[in-house]
C-alpha positions as a Markdown table, in Angstrom:
| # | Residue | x | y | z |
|---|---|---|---|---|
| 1 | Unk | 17.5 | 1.6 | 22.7 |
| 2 | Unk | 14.5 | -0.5 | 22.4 |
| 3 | Unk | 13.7 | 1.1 | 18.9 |
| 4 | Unk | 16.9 | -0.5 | 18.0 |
| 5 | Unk | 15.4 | -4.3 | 17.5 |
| 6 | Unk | 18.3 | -5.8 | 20.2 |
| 7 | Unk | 16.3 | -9.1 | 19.5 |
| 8 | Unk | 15.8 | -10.9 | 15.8 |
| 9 | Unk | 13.4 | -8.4 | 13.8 |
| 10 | Unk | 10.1 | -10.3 | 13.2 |
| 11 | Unk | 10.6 | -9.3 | 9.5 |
| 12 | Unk | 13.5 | -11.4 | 8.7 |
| 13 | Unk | 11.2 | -14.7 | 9.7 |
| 14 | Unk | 10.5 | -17.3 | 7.3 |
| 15 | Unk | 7.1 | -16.7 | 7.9 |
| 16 | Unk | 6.8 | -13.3 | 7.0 |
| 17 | Unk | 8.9 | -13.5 | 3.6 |
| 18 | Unk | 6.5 | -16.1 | 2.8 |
| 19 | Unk | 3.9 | -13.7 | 3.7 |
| 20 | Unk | 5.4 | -10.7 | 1.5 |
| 21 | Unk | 6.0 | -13.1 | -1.2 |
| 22 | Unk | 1.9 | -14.5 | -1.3 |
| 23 | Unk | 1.0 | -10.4 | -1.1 |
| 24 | Unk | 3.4 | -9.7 | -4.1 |
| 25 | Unk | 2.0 | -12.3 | -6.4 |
| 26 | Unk | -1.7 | -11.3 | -5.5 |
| 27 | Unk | -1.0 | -7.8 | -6.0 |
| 28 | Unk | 0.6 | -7.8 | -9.3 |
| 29 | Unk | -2.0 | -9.8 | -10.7 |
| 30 | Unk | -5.2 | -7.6 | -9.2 |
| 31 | Unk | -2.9 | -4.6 | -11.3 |
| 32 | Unk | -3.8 | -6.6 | -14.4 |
| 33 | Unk | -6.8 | -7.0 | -13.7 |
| 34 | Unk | -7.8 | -3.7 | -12.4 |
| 35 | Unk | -5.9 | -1.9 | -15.0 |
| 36 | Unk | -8.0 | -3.5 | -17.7 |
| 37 | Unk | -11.2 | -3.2 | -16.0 |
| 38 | Unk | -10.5 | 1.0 | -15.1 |
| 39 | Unk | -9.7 | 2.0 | -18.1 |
| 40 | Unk | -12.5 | 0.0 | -20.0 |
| 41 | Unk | -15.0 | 1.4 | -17.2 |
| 42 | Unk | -13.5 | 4.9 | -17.4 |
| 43 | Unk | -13.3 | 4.5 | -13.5 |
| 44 | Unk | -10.4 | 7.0 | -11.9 |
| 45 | Unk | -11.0 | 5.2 | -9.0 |
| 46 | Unk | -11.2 | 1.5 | -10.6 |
| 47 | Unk | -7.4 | 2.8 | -12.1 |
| 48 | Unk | -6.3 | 4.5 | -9.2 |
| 49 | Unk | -6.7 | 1.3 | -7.5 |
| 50 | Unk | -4.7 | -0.4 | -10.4 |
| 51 | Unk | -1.9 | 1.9 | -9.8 |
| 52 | Unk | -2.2 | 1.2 | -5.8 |
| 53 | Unk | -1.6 | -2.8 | -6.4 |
| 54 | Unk | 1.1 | -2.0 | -9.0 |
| 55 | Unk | 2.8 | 0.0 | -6.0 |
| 56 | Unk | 2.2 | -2.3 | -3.4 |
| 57 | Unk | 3.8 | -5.1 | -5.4 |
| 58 | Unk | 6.8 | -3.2 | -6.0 |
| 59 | Unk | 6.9 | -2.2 | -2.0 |
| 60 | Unk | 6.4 | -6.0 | -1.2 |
| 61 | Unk | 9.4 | -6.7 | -3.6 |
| 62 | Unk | 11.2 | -4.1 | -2.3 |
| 63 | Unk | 10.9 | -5.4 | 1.5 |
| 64 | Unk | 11.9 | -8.4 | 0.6 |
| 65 | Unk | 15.1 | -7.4 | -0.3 |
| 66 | Unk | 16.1 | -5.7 | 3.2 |
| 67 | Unk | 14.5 | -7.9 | 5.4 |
| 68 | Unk | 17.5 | -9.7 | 6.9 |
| 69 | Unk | 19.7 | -6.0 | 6.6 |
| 70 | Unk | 20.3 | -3.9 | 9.5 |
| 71 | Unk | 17.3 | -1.5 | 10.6 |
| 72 | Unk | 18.6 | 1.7 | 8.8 |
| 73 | Unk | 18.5 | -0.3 | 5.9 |
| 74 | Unk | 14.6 | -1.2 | 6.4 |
| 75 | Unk | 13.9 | 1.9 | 7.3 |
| 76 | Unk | 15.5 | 3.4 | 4.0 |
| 77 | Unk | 13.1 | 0.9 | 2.3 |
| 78 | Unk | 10.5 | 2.6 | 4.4 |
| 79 | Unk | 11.4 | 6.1 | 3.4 |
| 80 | Unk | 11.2 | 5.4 | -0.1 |
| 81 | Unk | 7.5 | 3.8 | 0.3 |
| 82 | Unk | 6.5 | 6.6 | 1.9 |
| 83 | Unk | 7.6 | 9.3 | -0.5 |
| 84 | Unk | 5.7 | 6.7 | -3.2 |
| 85 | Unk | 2.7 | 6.5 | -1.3 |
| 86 | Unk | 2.6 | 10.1 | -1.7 |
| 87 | Unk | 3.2 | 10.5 | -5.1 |
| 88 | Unk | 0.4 | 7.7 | -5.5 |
| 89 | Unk | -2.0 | 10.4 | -3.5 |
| 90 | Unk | -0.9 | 13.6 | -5.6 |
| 91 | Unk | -1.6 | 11.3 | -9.3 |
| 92 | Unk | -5.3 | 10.5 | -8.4 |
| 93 | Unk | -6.1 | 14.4 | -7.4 |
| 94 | Unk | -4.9 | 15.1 | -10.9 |
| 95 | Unk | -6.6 | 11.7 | -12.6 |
| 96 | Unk | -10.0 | 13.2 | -10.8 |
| 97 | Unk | -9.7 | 16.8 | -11.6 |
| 98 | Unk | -9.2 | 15.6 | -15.2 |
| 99 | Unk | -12.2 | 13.1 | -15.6 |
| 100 | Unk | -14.4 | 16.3 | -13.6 |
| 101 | Unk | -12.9 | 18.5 | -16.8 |
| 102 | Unk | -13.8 | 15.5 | -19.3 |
| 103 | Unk | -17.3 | 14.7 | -17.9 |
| 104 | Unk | -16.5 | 11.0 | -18.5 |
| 105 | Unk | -19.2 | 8.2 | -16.9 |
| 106 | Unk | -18.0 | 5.8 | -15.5 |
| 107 | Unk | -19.4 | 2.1 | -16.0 |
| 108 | Unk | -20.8 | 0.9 | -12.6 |
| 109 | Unk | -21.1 | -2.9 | -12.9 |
| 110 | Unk | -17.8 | -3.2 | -13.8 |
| 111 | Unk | -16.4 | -0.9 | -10.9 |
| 112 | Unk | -18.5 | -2.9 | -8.1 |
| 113 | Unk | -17.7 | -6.6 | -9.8 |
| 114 | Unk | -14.0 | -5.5 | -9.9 |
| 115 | Unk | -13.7 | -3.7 | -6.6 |
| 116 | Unk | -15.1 | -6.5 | -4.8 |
| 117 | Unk | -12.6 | -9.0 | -6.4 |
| 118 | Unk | -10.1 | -6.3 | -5.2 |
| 119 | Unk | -11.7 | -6.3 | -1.5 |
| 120 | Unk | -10.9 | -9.9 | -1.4 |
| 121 | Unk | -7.3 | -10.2 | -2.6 |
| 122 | Unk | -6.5 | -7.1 | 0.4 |
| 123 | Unk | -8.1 | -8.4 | 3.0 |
| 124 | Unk | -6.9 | -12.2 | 2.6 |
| 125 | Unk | -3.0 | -10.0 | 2.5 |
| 126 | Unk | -4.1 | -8.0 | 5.3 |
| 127 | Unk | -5.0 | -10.9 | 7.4 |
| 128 | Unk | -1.9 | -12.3 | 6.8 |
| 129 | Unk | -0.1 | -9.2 | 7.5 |
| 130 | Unk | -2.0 | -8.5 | 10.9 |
| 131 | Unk | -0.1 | -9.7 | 13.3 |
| 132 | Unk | 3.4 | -8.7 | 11.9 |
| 133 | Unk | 1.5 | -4.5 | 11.9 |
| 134 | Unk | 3.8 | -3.5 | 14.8 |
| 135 | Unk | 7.4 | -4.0 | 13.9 |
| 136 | Unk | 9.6 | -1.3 | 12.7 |
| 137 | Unk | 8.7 | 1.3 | 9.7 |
| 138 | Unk | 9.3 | -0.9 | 7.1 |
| 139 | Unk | 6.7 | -3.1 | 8.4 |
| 140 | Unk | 4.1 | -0.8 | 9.7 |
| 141 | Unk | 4.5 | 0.5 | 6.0 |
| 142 | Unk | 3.2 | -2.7 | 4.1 |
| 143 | Unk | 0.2 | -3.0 | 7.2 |
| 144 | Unk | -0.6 | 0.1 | 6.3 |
| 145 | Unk | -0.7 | 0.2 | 2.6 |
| 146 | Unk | -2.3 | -3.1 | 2.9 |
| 147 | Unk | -5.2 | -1.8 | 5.5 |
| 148 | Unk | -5.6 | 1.2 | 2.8 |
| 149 | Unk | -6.1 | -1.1 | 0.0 |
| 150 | Unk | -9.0 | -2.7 | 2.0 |
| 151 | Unk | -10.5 | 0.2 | 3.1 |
| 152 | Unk | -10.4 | 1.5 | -0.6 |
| 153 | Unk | -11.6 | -1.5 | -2.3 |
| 154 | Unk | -15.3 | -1.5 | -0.1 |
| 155 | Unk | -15.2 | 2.4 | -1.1 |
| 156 | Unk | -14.9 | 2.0 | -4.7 |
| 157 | Unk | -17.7 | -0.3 | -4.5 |
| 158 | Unk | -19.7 | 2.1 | -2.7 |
| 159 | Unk | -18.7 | 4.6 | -5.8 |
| 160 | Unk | -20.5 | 1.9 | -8.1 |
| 161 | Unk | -23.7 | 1.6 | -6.2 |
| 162 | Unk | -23.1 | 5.5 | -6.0 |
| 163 | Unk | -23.0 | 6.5 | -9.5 |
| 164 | Unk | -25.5 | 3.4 | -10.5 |
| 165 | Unk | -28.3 | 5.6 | -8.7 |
| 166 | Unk | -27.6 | 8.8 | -9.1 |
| 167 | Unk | -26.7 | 8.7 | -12.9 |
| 168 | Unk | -23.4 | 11.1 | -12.0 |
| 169 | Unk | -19.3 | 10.5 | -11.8 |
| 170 | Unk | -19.5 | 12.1 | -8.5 |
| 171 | Unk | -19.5 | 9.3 | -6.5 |
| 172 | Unk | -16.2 | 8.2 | -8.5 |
| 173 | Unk | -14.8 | 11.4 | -7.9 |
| 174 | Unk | -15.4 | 11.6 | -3.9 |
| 175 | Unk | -14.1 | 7.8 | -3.8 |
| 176 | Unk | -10.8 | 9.0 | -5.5 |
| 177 | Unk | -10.4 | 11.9 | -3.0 |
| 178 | Unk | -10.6 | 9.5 | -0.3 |
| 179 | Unk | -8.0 | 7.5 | -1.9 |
| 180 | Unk | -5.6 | 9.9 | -2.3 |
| 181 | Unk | -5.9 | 11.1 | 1.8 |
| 182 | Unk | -5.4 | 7.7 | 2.8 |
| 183 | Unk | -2.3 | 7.8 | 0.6 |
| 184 | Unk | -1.2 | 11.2 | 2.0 |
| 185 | Unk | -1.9 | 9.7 | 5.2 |
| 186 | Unk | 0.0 | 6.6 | 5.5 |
| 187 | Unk | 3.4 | 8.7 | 3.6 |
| 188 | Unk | 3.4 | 11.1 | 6.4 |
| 189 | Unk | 3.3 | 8.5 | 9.0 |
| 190 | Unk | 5.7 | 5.8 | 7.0 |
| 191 | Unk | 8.1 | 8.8 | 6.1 |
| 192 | Unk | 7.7 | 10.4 | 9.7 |
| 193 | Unk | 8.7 | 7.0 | 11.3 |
| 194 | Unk | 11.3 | 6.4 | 8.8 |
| 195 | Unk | 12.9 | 9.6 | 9.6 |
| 196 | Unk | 13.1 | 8.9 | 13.6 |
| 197 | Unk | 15.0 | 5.3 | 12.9 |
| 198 | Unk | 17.0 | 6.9 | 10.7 |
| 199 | Unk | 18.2 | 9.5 | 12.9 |
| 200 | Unk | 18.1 | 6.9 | 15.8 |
| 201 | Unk | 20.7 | 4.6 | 13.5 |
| 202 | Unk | 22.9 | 6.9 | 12.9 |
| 203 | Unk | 23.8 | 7.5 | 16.5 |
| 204 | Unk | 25.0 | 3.8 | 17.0 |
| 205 | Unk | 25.0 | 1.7 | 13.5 |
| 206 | Unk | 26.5 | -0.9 | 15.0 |
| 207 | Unk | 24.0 | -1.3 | 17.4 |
| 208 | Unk | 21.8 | -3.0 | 14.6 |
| 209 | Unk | 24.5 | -5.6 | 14.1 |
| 210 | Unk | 23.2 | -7.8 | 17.1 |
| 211 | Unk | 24.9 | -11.5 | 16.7 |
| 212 | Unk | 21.3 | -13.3 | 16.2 |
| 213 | Unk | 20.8 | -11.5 | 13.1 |
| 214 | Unk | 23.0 | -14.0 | 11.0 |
| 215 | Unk | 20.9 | -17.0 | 12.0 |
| 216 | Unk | 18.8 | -15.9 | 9.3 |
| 217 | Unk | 21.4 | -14.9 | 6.8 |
């Protein structure tokens, strides 16, 4: 019964919505920018970031409209993250086998410069983010979507330096199959946990109906 948030979830605080709200504006605006920069670079990894931060913002915006619902409600949310977080994976295998088939190059300056403007939007969001990473899967879904952003940003910089001295896209490739994994990753784990609260809610809905919950209605 614990899994069933008895107690006001953290997620419908003030706080937190202010929180999702700063991580939606910051990540619509890296999409613009990385979109730009990826396609002019010929990056798959510079875009497949691009399409990351588009996701993100629509999973911030999409929290933010079940915060204050009950938990099946959140963890719908959660399941539908998931299942995009997994699409998102499955797009950059194909981007990466088709730049492999194109022999494109991809333009190094612009994939560090950019990547490490990326690095620092995520982990200024994931900062913010870090103490709210434990709460139900809806939550643990934007930590970890956030925490993969980060982790992918310092990689596609590693790409630039990677492809700057060895003169190949190789290191753009192997950065993009890293970023789809994480994305593989974090669905089976958002969708896995999504699944359990689901199944847990349906047992007793009304359970998630506690009489604190309107105080933030």
């Amino acid at each position: 019964m614990d899994s069933c948030c008895p107690a006001p979830p953290p997620s419908a605080s003030p706080d937190y919505r202010r929180v999702l709200w700063i991580a939606l504006i910051v990540n619509a605006a890296m999409f613009a920018v990385e979109a730009g920069a990826g396609l002019a670079a010929g990056s798959v990894s510079l875009q497949a970031d691009a399409l990351d931060f588009l996701g993100d913002a629509a999973n911030y915006g999409l929290s933010l409209s079940v915060l204050s619902l009950a938990l099946v409600w959140r963890a719908r949310a959660a399941l539908v993250k998931g299942v995009t977080m997994g699409l998102f994976g499955i797009w950059v295998i194909g981007a990466a086998a088709m730049n492999v088939l194109g022999d494109a190059m991809p333009h190094a300056p612009t994939m560090g410069a950019v990547g490490f403007l990326a690095l620092i939007a995520n982990v200024g969001v994931a900062l913010m983010l870090y103490r709210y990473r434990e709460g139900d899967a809806n939550m643990r879904s934007v930590w970890l979507c956030t925490r993969n952003d980060a982790i992918g940003n310092a990689a596609v910089m590693v790409a630039a330096l990677g492809v700057l001295g060895t003169g190949t896209l190789w290191p753009d490739i192997a950065v993009a199959a890293v970023m789809a994994s994480l994305a593989l990753s974090a669905s089976y784990l958002t969708i896995r946990s999504a699944l359990a609260e689901l199944n847990g809610g349906a047992v007793a809905p009304g359970a998630h109906r506690d009489p604190h919950a309107h105080h933030h209605g």
